[in-house]
C-alpha positions as CSV (number, residue, x, y, z in Angstrom):
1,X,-14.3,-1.5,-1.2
2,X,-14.4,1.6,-3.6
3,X,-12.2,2.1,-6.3
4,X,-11.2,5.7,-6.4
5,X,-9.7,7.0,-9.9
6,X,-8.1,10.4,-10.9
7,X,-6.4,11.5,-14.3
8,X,-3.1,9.5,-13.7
9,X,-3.8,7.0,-10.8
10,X,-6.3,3.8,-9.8
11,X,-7.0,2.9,-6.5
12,X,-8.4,-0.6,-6.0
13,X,-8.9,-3.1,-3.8
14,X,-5.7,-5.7,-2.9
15,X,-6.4,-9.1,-4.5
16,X,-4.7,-12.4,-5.3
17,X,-3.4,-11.6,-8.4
18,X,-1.5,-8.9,-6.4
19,X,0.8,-11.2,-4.5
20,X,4.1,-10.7,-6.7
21,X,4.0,-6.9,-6.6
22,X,3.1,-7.6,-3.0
23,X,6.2,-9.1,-2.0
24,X,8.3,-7.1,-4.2
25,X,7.2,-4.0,-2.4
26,X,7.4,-5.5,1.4
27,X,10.8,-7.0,0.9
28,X,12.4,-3.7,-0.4
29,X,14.6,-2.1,2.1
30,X,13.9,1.4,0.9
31,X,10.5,1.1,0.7
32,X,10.7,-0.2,3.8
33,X,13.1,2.1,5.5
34,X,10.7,3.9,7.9
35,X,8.6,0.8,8.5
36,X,11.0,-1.4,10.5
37,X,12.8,-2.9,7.1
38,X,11.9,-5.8,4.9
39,X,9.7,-8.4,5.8
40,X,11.6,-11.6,5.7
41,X,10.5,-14.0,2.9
42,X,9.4,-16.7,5.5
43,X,6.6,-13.5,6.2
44,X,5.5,-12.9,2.8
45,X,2.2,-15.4,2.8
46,X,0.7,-14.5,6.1
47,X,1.3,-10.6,5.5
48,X,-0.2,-10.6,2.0
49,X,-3.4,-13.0,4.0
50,X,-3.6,-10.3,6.7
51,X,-4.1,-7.5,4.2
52,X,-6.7,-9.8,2.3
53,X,-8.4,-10.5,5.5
54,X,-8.8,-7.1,6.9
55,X,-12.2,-5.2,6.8
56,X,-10.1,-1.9,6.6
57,X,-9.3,-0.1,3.4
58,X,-6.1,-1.0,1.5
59,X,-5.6,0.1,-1.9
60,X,-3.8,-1.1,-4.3
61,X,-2.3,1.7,-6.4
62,X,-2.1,1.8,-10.4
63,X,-0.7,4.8,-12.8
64,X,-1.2,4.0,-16.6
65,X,-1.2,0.4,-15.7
66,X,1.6,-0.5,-13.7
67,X,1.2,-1.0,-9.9
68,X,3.4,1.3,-7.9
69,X,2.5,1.1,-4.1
70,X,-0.2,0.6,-1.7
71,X,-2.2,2.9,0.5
72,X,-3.6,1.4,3.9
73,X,-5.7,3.0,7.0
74,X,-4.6,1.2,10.0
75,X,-5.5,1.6,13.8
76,X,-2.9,4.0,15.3
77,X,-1.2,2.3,18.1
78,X,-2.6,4.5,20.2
79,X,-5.4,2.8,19.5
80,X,-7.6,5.8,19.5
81,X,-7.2,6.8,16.0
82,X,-6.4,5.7,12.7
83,X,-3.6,6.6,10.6
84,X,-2.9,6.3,6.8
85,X,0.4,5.0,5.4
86,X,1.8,4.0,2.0
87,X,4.3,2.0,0.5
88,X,5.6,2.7,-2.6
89,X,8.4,1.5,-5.4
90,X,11.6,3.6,-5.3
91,X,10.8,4.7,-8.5
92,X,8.0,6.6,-7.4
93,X,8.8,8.4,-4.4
94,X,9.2,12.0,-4.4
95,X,6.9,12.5,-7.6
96,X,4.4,13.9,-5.8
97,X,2.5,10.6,-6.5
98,X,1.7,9.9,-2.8
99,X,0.2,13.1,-1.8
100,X,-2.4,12.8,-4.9
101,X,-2.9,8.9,-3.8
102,X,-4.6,10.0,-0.6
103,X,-8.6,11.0,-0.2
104,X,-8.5,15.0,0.3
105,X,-10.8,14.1,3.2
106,X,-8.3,11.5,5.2
């Protein structure tokens, strides 16, 4: 997958080494708020495998270093279309830092 960079962020592909940040994003009830709430620890292994497993873009994303949230295309349920989401830390929402995460083109 590419890796898309811009003056304060890195988009990369999700990888092993990822699985802490993983977990700590997915089991965070704010960040999960509008996605049905935490996953449940029990979850955590075959979630993070389903990401790695998928042929469809999810990007891990970096600013100066630090890994704050992850950007995904999904199918729609509709089924018909796709849709992009994101998760990010708490620390990080409302700074703008999801709008400039996403390809102008999506």
């Amino acid at each position: 997958m590419q890796e898309l960079t811009t003056r304060r962020l890195r988009l990369r592909a999700l990888n092993r080494s990822d699985y802490g940040f993983f977990c700590e994003l997915i089991s965070h009830p704010q960040v999960r708020r509008y996605l049905g709430g935490p996953i449940a620890k029990d979850q955590w292994a075959h979630r993070f495998e389903a990401y790695l497993s998928t042929t469809l873009p999810i990007w891990l994303v970096n600013a100066e270093g630090i890994s704050i949230g992850i950007v995904t295309l999904t199918p729609h349920k509709d089924g018909q279309d796709f849709e992009l989401s994101y998760q990010f830390l708490p620390d990080f929402l409302g700074a703008r830092i999801c709008d400039r995460s996403l390809p102008k083109s999506a």
